[in-house]
DSSP file (Angstrom, degrees, kcal/mol; ACC not computed):
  #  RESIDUE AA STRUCTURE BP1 BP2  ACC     N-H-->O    O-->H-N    N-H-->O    O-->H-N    TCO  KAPPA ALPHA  PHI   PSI    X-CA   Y-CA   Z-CA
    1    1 A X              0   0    0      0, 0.0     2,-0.4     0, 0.0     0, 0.0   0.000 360.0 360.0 360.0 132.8  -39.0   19.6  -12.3
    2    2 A X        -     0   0    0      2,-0.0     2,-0.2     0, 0.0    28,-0.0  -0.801 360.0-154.3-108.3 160.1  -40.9   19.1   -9.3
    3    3 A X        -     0   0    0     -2,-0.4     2,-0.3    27,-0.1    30,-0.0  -0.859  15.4-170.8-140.7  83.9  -40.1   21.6   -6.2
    4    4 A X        -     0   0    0     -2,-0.2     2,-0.3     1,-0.0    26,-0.1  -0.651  21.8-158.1 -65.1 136.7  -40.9   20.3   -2.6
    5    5 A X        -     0   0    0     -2,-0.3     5,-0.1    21,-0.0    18,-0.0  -0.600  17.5-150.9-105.2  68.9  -40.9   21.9    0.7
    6    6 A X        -     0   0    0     -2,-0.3     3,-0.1     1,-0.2     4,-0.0   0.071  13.1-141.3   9.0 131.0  -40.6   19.0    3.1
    7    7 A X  S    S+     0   0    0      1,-0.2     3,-0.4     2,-0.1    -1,-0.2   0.521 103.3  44.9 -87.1  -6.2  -42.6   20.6    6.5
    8    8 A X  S >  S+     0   0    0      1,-0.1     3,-0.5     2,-0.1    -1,-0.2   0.446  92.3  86.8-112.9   8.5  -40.2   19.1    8.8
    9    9 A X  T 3  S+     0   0    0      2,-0.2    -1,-0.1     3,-0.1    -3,-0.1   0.178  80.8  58.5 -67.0 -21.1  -37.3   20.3    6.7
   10   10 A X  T 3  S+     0   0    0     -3,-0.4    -1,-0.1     2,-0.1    -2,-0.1   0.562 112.2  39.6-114.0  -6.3  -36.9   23.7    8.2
   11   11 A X  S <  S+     0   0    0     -3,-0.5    -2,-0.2    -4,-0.1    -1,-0.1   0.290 114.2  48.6-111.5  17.2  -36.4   22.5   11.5
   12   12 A X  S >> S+     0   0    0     -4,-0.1     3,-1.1     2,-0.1     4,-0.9   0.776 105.1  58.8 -86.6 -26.9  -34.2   19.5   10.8
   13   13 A X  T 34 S+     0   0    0      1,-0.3     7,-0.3     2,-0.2    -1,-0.1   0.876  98.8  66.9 -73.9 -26.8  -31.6   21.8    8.3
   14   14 A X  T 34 S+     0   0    0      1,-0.3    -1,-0.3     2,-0.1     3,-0.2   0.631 111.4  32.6 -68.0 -28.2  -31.1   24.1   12.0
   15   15 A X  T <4 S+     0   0    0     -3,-1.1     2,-0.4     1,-0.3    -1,-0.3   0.393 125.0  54.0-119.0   0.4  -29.3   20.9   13.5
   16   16 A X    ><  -     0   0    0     -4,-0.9     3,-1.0     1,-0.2    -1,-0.3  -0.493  64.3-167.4-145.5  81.1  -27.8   20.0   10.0
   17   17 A X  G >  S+     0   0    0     -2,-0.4     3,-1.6     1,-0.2     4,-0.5   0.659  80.7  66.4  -7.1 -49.7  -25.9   22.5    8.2
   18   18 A X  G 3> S+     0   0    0      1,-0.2     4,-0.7     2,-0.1     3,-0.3   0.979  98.2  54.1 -62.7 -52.5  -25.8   20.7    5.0
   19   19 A X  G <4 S+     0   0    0     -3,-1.0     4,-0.5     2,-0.2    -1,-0.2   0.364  87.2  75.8 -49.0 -18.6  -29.3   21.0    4.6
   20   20 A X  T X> S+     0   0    0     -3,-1.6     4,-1.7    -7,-0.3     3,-1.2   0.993  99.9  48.6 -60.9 -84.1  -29.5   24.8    5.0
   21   21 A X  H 3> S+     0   0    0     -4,-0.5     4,-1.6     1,-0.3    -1,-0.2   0.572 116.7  37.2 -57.7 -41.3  -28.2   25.2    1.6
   22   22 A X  H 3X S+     0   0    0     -4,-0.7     4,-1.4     2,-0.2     5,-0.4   0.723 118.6  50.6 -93.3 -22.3  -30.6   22.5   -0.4
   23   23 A X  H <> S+     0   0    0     -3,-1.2     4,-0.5    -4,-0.5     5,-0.2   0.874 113.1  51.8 -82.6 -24.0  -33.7   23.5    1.9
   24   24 A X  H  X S+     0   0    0     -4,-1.7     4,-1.8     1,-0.2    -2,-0.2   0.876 112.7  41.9 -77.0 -35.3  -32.5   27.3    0.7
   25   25 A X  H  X S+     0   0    0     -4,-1.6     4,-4.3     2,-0.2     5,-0.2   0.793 112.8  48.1 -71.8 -29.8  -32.4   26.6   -2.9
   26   26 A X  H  X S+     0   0    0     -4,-1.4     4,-2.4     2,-0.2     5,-0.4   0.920 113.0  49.3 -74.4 -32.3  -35.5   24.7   -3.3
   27   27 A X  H >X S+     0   0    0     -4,-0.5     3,-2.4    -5,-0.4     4,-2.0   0.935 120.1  42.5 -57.6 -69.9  -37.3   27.4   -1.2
   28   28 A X  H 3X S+     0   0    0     -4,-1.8     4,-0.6     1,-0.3    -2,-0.2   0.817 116.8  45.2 -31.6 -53.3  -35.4   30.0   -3.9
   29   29 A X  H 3X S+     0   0    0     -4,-4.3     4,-1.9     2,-0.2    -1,-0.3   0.787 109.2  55.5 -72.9 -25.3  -36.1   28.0   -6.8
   30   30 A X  H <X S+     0   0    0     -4,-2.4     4,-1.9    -3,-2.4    -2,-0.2   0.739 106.5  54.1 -65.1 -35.2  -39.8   27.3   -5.9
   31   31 A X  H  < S+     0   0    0     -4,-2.0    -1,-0.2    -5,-0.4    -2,-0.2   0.607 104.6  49.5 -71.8 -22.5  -40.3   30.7   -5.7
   32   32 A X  H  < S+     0   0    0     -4,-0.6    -2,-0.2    -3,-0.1    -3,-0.1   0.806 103.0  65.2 -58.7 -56.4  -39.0   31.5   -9.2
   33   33 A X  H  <        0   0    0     -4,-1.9    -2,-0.2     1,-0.3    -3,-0.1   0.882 360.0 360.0 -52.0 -58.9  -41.2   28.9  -10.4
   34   34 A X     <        0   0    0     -4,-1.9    -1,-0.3     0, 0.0    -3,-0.1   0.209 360.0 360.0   0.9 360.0  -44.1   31.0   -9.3
């Protein structure tokens, strides 16, 4: 499983709700991975 963080991703999800939630798990889940 690969785990990106987009860099433009953290201000697009701030005008697009839906996105909060998948930009919040991959952050979560990237961080596990650690």
């Amino acid at each position: 499983m690969n785990i990106y963080l987009p860099s433009g991703l953290n201000t697009h999800y701030k005008h697009s709700p839906r996105l909060e939630w998948i930009e919040f798990i991959c952050y979560y889940a990237s961080v596990i991975s650690l």
